[in-house]
C-alpha positions in Angstrom: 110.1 98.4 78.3 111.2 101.7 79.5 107.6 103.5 79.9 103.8 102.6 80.5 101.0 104.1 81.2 97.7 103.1 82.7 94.5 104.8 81.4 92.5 105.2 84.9 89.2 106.2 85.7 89.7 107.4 89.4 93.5 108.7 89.7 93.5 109.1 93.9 92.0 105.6 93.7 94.2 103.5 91.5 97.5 105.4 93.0 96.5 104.3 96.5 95.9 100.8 94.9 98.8 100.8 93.6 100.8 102.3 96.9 99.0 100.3 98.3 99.8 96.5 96.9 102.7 97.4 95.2 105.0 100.2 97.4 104.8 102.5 94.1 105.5 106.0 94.9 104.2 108.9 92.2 105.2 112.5 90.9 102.1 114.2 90.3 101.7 116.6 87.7 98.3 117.9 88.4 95.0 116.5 88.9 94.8 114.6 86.1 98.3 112.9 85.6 101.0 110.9 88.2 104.4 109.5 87.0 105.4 105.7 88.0 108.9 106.9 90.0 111.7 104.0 89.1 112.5 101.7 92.2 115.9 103.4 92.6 113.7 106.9 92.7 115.4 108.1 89.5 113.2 108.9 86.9 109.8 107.1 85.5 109.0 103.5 84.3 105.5 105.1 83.4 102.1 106.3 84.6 98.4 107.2 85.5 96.4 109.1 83.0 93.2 110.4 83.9 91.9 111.5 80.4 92.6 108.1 79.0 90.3 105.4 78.8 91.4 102.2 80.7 92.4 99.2 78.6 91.4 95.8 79.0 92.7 94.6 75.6 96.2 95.5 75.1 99.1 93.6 76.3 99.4 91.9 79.3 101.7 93.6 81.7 104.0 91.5 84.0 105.0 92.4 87.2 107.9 90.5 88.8 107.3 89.7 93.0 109.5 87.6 95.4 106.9 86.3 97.2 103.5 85.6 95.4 100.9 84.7 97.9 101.3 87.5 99.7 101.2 89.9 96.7 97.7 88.0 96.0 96.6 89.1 99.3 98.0 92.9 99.2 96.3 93.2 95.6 93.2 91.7 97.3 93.2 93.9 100.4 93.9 97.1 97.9 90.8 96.6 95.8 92.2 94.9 92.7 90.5 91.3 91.4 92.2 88.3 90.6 90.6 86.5 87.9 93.2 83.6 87.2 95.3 81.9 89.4 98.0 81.6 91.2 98.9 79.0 88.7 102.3 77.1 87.9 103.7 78.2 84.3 107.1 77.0 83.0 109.6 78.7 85.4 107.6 79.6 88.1 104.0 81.0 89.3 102.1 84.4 88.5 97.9 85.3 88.6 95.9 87.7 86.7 94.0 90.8 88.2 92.7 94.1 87.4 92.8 97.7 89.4 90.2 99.5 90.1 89.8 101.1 87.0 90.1 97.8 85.0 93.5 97.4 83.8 94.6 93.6 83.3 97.8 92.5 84.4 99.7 89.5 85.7 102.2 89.0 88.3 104.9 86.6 88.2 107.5 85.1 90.5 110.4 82.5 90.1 109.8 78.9 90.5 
């Protein structure tokens, strides 16, 4: 996947959520719209869009982490739910949560 983007209903809140649990850093491009910045810091992997509507429905969105527990507690701490889990699945552990503006995804580390 080379590009998502998150419908949001508060951008300064759902970019320090994800700063916040996640070490995401953003290009801004006005007061409506921030870019995901790749890890390496060149270009985007996606972004926050404040004239979309969130989605709850759409695919769930995986997000890789070396160490689980303690990205259940930083998405806790920064204001997003978990709903399911940490649970074992073939290969290794992930949970479920949503942001702040609703957006479902999962996290998931190696066994």
């Amino acid at each position: 996947m080379s590009y998502i983007e998150f419908g949001v209903t508060d951008l300064a809140t759902v970019k320090a959520f994800y700063e916040s649990a996640f070490g995401w850093e953003f290009n801004d491009y006005g007061p409506g719209y921030s870019g995901i910045r790749a890890a390496d810091g060149v270009g985007e992997i996606g972004g926050l869009a404040s004239g979309a509507a969130p989605s709850t429905g759409g695919p769930l969105v995986l997000l890789f982490s070396e160490d689980l527990d303690a990205t259940v507690e930083a998405v806790t701490k920064a204001g997003g739910i978990v709903f399911a889990g940490p649970y074992e699945f073939p290969g290794g552990r992930r949970f479920e949560f949503t942001d702040p503006s609703g957006n479902r995804l999962g996290v998931f580390a190696d066994a």
